[in-house]
C-alpha positions as CSV (number, residue, x, y, z in Angstrom):
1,X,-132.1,117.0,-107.7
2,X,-131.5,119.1,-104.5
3,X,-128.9,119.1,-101.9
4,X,-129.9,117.7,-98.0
5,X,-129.4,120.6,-95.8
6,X,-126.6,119.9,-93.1
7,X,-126.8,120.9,-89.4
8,X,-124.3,123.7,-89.1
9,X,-121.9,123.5,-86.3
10,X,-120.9,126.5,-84.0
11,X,-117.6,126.8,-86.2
12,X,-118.7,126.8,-89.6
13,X,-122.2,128.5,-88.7
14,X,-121.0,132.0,-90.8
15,X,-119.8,130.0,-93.9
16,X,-123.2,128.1,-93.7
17,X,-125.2,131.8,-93.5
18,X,-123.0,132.8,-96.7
19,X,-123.6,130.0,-98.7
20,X,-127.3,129.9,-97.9
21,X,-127.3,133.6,-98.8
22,X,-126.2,132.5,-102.6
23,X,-129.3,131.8,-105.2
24,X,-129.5,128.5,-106.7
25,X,-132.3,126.5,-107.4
26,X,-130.7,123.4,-105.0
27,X,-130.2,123.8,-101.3
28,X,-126.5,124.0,-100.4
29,X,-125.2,120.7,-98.8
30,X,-122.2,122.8,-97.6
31,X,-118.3,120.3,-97.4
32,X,-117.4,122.7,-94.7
33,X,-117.9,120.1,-92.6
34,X,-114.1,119.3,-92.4
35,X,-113.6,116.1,-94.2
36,X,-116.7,115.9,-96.1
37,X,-114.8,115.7,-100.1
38,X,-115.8,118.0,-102.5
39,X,-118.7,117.3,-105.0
40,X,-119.1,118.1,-108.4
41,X,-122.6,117.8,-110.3
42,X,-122.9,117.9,-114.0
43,X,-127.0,117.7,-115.7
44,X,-127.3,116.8,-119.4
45,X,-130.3,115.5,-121.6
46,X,-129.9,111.8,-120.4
47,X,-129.7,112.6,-116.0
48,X,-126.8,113.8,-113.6
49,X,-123.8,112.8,-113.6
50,X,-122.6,113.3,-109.6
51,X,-118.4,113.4,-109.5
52,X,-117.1,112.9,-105.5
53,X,-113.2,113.0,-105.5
54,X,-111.8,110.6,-102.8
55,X,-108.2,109.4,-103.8
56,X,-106.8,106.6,-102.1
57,X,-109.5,104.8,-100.8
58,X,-110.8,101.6,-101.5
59,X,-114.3,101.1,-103.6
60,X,-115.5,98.1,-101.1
61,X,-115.5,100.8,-97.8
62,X,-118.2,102.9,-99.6
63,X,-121.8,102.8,-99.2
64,X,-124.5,103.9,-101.6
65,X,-127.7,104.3,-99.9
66,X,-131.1,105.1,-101.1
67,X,-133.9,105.8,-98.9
68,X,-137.3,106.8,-100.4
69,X,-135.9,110.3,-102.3
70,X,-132.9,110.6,-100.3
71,X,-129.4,109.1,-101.7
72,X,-126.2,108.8,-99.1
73,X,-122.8,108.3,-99.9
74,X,-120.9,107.4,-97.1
75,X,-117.1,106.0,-96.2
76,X,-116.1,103.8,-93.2
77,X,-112.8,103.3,-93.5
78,X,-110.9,99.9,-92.4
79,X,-109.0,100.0,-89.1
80,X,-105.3,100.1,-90.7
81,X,-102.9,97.5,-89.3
82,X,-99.9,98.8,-88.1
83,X,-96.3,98.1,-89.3
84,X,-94.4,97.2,-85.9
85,X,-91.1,97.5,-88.0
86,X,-91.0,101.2,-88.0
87,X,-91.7,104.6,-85.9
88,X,-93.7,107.4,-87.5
89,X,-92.0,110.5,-87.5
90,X,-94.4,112.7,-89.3
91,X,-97.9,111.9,-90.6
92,X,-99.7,114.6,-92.9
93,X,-102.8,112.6,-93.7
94,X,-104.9,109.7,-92.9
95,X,-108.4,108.8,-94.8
96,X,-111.3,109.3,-92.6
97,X,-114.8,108.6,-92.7
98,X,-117.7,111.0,-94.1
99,X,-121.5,110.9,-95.1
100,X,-122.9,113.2,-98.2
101,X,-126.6,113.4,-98.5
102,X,-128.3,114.3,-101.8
103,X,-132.4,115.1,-102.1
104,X,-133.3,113.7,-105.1
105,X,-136.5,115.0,-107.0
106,X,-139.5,113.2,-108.7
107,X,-137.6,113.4,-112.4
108,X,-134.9,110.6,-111.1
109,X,-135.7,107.3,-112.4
110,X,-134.5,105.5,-108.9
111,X,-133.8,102.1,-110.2
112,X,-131.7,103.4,-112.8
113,X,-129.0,104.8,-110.5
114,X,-125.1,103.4,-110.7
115,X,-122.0,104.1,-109.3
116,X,-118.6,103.2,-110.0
117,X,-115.4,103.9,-108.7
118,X,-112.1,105.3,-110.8
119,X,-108.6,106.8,-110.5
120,X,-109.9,108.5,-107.4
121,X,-113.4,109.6,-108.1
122,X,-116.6,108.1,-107.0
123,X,-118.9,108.7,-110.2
124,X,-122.8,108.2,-109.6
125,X,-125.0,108.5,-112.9
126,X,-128.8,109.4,-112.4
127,X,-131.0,108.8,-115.0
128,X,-133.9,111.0,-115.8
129,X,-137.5,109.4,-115.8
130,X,-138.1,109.5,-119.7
131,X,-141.5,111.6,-120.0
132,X,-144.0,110.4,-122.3
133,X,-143.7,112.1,-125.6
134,X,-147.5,113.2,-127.2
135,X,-148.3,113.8,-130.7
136,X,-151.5,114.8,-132.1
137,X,-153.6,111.7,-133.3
138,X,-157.3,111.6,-134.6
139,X,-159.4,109.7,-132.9
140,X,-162.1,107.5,-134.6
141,X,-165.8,107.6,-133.6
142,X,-167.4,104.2,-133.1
């Protein structure tokens, strides 16, 4: 599995070079990109386990996409309604939108992919393609 690369803008062009400067064996799909949520990506025997923290939102305004060997996760939040009964004084926060790209590789079993949604964190699990396991047989001569 390898990250998408992401167009760097003029303002985070630097980090971009730094990060790209860093070894790794996946591409750097850098959440510089000012409200893209941070991304955490475990491997074990069975696939990936893909961990995107997004408190607050709700599970219905993501969207899951694959496309051939590329997976997107993407928010559109709702248009709030708002209260006519009182004046905001101070606002610190509001949930915005973002899009995440992942390149996934040849040993992802596609249709095996699932997502759910808990106490915050969007948790994608991606199975690996179970490779045929040979032993030595003899083979009979007709």
């Amino acid at each position: 599995m390898t990250f998408a690369k992401q167009q760097p803008g003029q303002v985070n062009s630097m980090l971009h070079e730094l990060f790209n400067a860093l070894p790794s064996s996946w591409e750097r799909d850098v959440p510089v990109s000012l409200g893209a949520p941070p991304v955490n990506i475990h491997e074990s025997g069975e696939g990936f386990d893909l961990e995107l923290i997004a408190p607050g939102r709700n599970k219905e305004d993501f969207k899951v996409k694959l496309e051939k060997d590329l997976l997107t996760i993407a928010y559109n939040p709702k248009e709030a309604t708002v209260e006519k009964n009182f004046h905001t004084i101070r606002r610190e926060f509001q949930l915005k939108g973002f899009k995440r790209s992942f390149s996934l590789d040849d040993q992802i079993q596609l249709d095996g992919i699932h997502a759910k949604y808990e106490n915050g964190i969007l948790k994608l699990f991606l199975p690996r393609i179970e490779k045929a396991v040979y032993s030595p047989k003899e083979i009979s001569i007709l």
